[in-house]
VEXDOVO-841421 format. One record per residue (C-alpha): residue number from 1; x, y, z. Coordinates in steps of 0.2 Angstrom, whole numbers, plus 2048, in hexadecimal, padded with zeros to 3 digits. Example, Ala and Ser with C-alpha at 12.3 -4.5 7.8 and 13.67 -1.06 7.14 Angstrom:
BEGIN
<r><n>1</n><u>83E</u><v>7EA</v><w>827</w></r>
<r><n>2</n><u>844</u><v>7FB</v><w>824</w></r>
//
This chain:
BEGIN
<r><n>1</n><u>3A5</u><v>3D6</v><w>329</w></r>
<r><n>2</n><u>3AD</u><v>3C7</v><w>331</w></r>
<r><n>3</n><u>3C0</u><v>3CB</v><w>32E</w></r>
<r><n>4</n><u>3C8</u><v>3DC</v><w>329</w></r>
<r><n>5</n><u>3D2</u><v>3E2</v><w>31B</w></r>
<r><n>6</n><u>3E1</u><v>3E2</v><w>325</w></r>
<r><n>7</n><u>3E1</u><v>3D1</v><w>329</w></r>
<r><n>8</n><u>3DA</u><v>3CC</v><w>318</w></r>
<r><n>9</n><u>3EC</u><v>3D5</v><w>30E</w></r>
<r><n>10</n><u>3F7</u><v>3CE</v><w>31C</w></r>
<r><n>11</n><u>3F1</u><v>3BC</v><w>315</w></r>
<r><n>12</n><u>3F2</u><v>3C0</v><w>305</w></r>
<r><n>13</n><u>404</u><v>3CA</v><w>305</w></r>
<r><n>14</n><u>3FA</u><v>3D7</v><w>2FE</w></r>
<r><n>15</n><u>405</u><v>3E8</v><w>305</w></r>
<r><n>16</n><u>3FF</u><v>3F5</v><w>2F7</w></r>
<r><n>17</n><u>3EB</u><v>3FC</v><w>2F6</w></r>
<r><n>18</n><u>3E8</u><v>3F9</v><w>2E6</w></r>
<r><n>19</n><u>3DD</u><v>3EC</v><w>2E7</w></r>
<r><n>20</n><u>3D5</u><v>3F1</v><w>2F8</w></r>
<r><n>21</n><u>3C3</u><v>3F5</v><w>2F0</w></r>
<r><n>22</n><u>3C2</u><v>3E4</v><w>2EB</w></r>
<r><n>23</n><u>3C7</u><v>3DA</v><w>2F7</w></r>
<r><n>24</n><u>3BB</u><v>3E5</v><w>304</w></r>
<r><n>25</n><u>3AE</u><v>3E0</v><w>2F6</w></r>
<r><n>26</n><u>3B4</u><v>3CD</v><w>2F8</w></r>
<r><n>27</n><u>3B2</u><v>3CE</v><w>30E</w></r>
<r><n>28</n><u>3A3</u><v>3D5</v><w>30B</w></r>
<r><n>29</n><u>39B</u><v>3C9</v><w>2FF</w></r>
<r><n>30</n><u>3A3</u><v>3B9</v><w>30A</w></r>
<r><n>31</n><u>39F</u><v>3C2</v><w>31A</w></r>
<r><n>32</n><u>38D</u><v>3C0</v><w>313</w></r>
<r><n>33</n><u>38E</u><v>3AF</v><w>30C</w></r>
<r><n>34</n><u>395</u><v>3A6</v><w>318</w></r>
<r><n>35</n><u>389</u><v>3AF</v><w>326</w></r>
<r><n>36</n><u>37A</u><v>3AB</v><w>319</w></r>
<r><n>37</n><u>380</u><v>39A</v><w>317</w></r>
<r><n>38</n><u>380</u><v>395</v><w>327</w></r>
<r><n>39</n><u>36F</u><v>39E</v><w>32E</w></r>
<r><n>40</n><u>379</u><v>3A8</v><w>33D</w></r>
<r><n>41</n><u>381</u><v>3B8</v><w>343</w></r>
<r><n>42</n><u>394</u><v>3B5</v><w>346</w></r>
<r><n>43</n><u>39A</u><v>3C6</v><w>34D</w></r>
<r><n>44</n><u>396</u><v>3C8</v><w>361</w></r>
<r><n>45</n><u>388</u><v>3D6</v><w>361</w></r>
<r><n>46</n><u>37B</u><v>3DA</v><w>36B</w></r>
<r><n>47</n><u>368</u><v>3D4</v><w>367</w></r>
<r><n>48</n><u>356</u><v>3D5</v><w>36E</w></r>
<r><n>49</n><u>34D</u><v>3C6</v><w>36B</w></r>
<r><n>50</n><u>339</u><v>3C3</v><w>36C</w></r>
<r><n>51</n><u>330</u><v>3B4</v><w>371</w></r>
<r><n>52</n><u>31D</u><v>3B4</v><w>36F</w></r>
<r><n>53</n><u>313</u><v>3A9</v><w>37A</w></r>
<r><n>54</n><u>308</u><v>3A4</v><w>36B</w></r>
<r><n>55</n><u>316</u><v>39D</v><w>365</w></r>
<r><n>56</n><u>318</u><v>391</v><w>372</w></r>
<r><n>57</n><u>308</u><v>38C</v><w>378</w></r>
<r><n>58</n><u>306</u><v>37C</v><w>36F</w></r>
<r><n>59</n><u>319</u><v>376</v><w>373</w></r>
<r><n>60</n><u>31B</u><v>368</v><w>37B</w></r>
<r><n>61</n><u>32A</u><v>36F</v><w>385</w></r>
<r><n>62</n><u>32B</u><v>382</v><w>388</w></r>
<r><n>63</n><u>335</u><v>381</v><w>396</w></r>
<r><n>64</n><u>345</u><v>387</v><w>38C</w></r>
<r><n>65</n><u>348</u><v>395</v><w>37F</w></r>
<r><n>66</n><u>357</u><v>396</v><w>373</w></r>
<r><n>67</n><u>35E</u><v>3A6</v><w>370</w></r>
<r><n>68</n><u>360</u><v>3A7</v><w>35A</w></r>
<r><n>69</n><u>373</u><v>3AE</v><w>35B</w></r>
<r><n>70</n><u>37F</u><v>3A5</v><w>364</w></r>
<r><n>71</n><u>38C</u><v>3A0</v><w>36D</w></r>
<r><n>72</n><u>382</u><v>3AB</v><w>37B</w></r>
<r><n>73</n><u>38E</u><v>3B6</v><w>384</w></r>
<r><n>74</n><u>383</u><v>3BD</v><w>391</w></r>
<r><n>75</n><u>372</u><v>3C3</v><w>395</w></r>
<r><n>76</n><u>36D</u><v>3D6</v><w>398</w></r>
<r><n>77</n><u>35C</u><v>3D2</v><w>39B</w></r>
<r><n>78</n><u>34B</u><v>3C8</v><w>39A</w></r>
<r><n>79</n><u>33C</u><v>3CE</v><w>39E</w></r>
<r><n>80</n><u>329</u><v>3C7</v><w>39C</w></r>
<r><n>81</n><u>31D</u><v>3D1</v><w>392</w></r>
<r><n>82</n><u>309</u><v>3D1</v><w>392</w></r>
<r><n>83</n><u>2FE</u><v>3DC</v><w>38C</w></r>
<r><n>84</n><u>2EF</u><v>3E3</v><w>395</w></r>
<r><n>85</n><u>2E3</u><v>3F1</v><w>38E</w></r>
<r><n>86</n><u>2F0</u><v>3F6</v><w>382</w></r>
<r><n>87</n><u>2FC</u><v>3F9</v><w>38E</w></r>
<r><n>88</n><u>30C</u><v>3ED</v><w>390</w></r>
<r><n>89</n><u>310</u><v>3E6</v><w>3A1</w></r>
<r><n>90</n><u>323</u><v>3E3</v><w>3A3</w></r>
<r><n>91</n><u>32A</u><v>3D7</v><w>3AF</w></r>
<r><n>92</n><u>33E</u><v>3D5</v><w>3AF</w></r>
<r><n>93</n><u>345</u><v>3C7</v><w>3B7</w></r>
<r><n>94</n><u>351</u><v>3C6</v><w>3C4</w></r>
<r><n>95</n><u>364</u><v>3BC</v><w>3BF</w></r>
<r><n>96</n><u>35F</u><v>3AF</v><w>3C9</w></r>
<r><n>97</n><u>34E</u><v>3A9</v><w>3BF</w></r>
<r><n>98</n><u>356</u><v>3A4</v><w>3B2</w></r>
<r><n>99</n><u>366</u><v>39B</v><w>3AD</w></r>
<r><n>100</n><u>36F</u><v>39A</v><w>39D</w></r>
<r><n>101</n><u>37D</u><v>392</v><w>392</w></r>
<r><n>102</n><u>388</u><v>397</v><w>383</w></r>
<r><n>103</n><u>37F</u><v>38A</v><w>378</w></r>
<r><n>104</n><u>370</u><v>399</v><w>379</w></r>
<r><n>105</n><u>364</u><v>38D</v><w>385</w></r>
<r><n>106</n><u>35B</u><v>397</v><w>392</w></r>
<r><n>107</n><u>351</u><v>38F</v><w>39D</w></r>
<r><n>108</n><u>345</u><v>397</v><w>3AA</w></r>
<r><n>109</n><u>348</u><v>393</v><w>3BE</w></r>
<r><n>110</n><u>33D</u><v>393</v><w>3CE</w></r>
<r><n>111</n><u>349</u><v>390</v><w>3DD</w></r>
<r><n>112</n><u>357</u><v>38B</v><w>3D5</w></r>
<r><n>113</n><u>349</u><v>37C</v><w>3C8</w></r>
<r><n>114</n><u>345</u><v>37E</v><w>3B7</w></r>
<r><n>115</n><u>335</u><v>383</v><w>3B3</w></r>
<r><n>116</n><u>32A</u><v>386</v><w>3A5</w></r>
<r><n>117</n><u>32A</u><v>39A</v><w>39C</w></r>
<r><n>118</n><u>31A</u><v>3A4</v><w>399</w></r>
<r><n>119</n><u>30F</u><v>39B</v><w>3A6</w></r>
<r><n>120</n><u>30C</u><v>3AB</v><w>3AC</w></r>
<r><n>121</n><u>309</u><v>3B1</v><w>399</w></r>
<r><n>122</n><u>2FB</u><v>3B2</v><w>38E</w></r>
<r><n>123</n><u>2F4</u><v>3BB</v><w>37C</w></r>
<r><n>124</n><u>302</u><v>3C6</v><w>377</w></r>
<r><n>125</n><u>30D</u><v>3C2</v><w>384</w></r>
<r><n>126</n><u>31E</u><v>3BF</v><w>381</w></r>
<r><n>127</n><u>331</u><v>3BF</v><w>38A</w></r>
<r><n>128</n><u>33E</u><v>3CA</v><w>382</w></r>
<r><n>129</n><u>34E</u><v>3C4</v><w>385</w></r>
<r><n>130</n><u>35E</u><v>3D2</v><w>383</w></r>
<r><n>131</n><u>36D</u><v>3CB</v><w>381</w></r>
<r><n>132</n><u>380</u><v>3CA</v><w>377</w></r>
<r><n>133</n><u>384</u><v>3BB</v><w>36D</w></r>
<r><n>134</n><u>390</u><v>3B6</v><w>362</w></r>
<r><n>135</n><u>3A3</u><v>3B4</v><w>35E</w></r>
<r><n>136</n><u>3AE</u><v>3C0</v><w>369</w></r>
<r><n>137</n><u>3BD</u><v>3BA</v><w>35A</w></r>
<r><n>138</n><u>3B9</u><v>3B2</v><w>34B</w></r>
<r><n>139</n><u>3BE</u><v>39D</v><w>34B</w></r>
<r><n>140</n><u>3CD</u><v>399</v><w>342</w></r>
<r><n>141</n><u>3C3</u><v>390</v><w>336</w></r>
<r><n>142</n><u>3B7</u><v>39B</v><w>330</w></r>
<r><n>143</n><u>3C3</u><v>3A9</v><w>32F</w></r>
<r><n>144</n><u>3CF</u><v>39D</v><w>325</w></r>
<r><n>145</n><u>3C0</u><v>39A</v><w>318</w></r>
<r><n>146</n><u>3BB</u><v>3AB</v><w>315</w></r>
<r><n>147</n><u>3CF</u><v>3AD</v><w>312</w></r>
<r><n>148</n><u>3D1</u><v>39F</v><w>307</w></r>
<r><n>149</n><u>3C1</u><v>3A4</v><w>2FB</w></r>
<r><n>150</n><u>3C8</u><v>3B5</v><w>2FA</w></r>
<r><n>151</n><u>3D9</u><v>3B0</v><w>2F4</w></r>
<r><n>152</n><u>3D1</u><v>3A6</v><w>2E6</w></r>
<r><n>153</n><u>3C6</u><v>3B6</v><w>2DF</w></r>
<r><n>154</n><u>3D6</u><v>3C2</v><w>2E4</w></r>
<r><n>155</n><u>3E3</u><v>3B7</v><w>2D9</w></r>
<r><n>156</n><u>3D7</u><v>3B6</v><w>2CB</w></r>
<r><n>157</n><u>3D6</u><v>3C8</v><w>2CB</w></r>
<r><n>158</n><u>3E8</u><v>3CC</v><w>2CE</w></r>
<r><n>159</n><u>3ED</u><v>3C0</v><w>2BD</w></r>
<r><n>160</n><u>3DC</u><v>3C0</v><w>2B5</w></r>
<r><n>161</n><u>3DC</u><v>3AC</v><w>2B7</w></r>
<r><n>162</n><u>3D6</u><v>39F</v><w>2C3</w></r>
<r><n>163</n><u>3E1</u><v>397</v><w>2CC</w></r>
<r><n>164</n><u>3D6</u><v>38C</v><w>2D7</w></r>
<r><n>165</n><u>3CF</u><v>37D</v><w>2CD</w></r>
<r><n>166</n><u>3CA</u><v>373</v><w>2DC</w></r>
<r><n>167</n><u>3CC</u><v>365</v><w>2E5</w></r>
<r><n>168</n><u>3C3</u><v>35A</v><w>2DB</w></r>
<r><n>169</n><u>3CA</u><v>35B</v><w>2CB</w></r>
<r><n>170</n><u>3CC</u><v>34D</v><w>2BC</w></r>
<r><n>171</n><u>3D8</u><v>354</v><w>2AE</w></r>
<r><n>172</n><u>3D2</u><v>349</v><w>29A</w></r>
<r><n>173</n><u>3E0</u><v>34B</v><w>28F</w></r>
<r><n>174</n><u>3E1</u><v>34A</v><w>27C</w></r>
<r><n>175</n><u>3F2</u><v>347</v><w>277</w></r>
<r><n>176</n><u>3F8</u><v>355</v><w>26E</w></r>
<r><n>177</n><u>3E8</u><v>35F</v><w>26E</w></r>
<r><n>178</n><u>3E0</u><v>363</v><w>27F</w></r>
<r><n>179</n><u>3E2</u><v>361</v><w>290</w></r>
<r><n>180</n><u>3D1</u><v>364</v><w>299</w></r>
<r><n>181</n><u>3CB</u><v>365</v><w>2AF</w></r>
<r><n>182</n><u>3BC</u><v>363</v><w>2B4</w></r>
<r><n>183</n><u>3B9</u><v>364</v><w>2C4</w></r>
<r><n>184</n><u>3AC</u><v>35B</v><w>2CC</w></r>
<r><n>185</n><u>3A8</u><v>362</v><w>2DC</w></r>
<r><n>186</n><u>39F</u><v>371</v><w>2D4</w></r>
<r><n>187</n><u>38E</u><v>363</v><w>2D4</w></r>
<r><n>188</n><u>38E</u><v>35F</v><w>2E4</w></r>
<r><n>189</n><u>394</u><v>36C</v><w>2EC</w></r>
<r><n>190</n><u>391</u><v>37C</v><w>2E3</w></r>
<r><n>191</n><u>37F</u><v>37A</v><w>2D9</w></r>
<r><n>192</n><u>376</u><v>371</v><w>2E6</w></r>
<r><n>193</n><u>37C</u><v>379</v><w>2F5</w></r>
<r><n>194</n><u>375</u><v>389</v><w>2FB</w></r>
<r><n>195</n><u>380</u><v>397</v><w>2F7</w></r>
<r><n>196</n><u>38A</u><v>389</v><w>2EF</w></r>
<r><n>197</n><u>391</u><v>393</v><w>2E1</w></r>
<r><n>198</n><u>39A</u><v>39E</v><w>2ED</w></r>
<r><n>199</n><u>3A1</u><v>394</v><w>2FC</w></r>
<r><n>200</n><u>3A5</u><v>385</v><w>2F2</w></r>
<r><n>201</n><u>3AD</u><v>377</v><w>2FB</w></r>
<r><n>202</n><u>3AD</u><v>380</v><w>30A</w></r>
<r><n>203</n><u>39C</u><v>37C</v><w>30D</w></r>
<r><n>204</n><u>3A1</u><v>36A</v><w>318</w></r>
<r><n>205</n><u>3AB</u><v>378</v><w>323</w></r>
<r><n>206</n><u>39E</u><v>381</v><w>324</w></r>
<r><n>207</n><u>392</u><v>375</v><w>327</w></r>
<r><n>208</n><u>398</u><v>374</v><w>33B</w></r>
<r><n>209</n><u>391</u><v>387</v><w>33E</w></r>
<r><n>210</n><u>382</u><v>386</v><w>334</w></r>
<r><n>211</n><u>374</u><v>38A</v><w>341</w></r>
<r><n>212</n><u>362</u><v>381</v><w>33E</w></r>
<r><n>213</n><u>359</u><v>38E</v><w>349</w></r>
<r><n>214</n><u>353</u><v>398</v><w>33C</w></r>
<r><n>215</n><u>347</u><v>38C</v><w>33A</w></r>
<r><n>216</n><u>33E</u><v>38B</v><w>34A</w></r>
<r><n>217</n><u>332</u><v>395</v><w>350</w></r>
<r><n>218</n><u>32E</u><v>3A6</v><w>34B</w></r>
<r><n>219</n><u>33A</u><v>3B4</v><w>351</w></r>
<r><n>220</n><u>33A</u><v>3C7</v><w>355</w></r>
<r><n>221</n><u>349</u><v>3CB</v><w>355</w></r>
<r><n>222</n><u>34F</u><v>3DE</v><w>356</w></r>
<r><n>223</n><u>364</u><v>3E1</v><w>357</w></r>
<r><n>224</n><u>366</u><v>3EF</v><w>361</w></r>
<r><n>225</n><u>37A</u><v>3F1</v><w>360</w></r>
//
């Protein structure tokens, strides 16, 4: 989960345990939307990731890989796989044929010159890259989110009404009869939006961490940690 309970009842003024179920229910459900949402892995963890030659023949440029987590942290190891008789071949590479950046880039080196992976690769051949990525501490942002859309659910559940209506909002009055709110952010930015319903207008906050790699190429990736 991407904040604790702790932390979570310190922002709230929450001292007692009464409602601590329910607020481990809320950082788990926002953990996992927000995380969803944004098509990454927050938390710094360790992962094995697997590129398959086949998946890069036809590229124009294979000279670089992208790690799917990031920031990147550090590298354990890479090593270059091919598969003869049955039997896989493993070849590790040294720290110095390869360099690599916290964006998740790694590019492949011959005397200090980038060069192109899996020339020395073919059929099932493929480059297994070890590595840790992720956020060693949350950013203030996302942990303020996470905060802020679990104070809405816990104030509703504490008085049994909702006391966020919005930022959007338009009040019609009928003199004398009604007063109604309508708040019009909920098209825009809860119905169309993926996991709209839950992060709200928090989405354009979001936005800044939402990682497109998910869509590119085809990845096997294990976590191992």
């Amino acid at each position: 989960m991407l904040v604790t309970l702790t932390e979570v009842k310190t922002y709230l003024g929450e001292s007692t345990a009464t409602y601590d179920d329910f607020l481990n229910q809320q950082i788990a459900l926002y953990s996992s939307a927000i995380e969803n949402y944004c098509n990454r892995k927050f938390l710094a963890a360790a992962y094995t990731q697997v590129f398959y030659w086949s998946d890069y023949r036809d590229r124009e440029r294979n000279d670089r890989l992208e790690t799917y987590h990031f920031p990147l942290n550090s590298i354990t190891s890479i090593k270059e796989i091919v598969t003869i008789d049955g039997v896989d071949n493993e070849a590790t590479l040294n720290a110095a044929d390869y360099r690599s950046g916290s964006t998740g880039r790694v590019l492949k080196l011959y005397d200090g010159y980038p060069m192109r992976w899996f020339s020395n690769l073919y059929g099932n051949g493929r480059i297994e890259i070890e590595y840790n990525a992720g956020y060693v501490e949350l950013p203030q942002e996302l942990r303020h989110t996470i905060y802020r859309l679990i104070e809405k659910d816990y104030n509703k559940k504490v008085s049994g009404i909702a006391q966020d209506f919005g930022d959007n909002v338009q009040r019609i009055s009928i003199a004398g009869t009604i007063a109604l709110d309508f708040d019009y952010s909920l098209q825009a930015n809860e119905r169309n939006a993926k996991f709209g319903m839950l992060v709200g207008n928090y989405s354009n906050v979001l936005d800044y961490y939402r990682s497109m790699r998910i869509l590119t190429g085809n990845l096997d990736e294990v976590y191992v940690s």
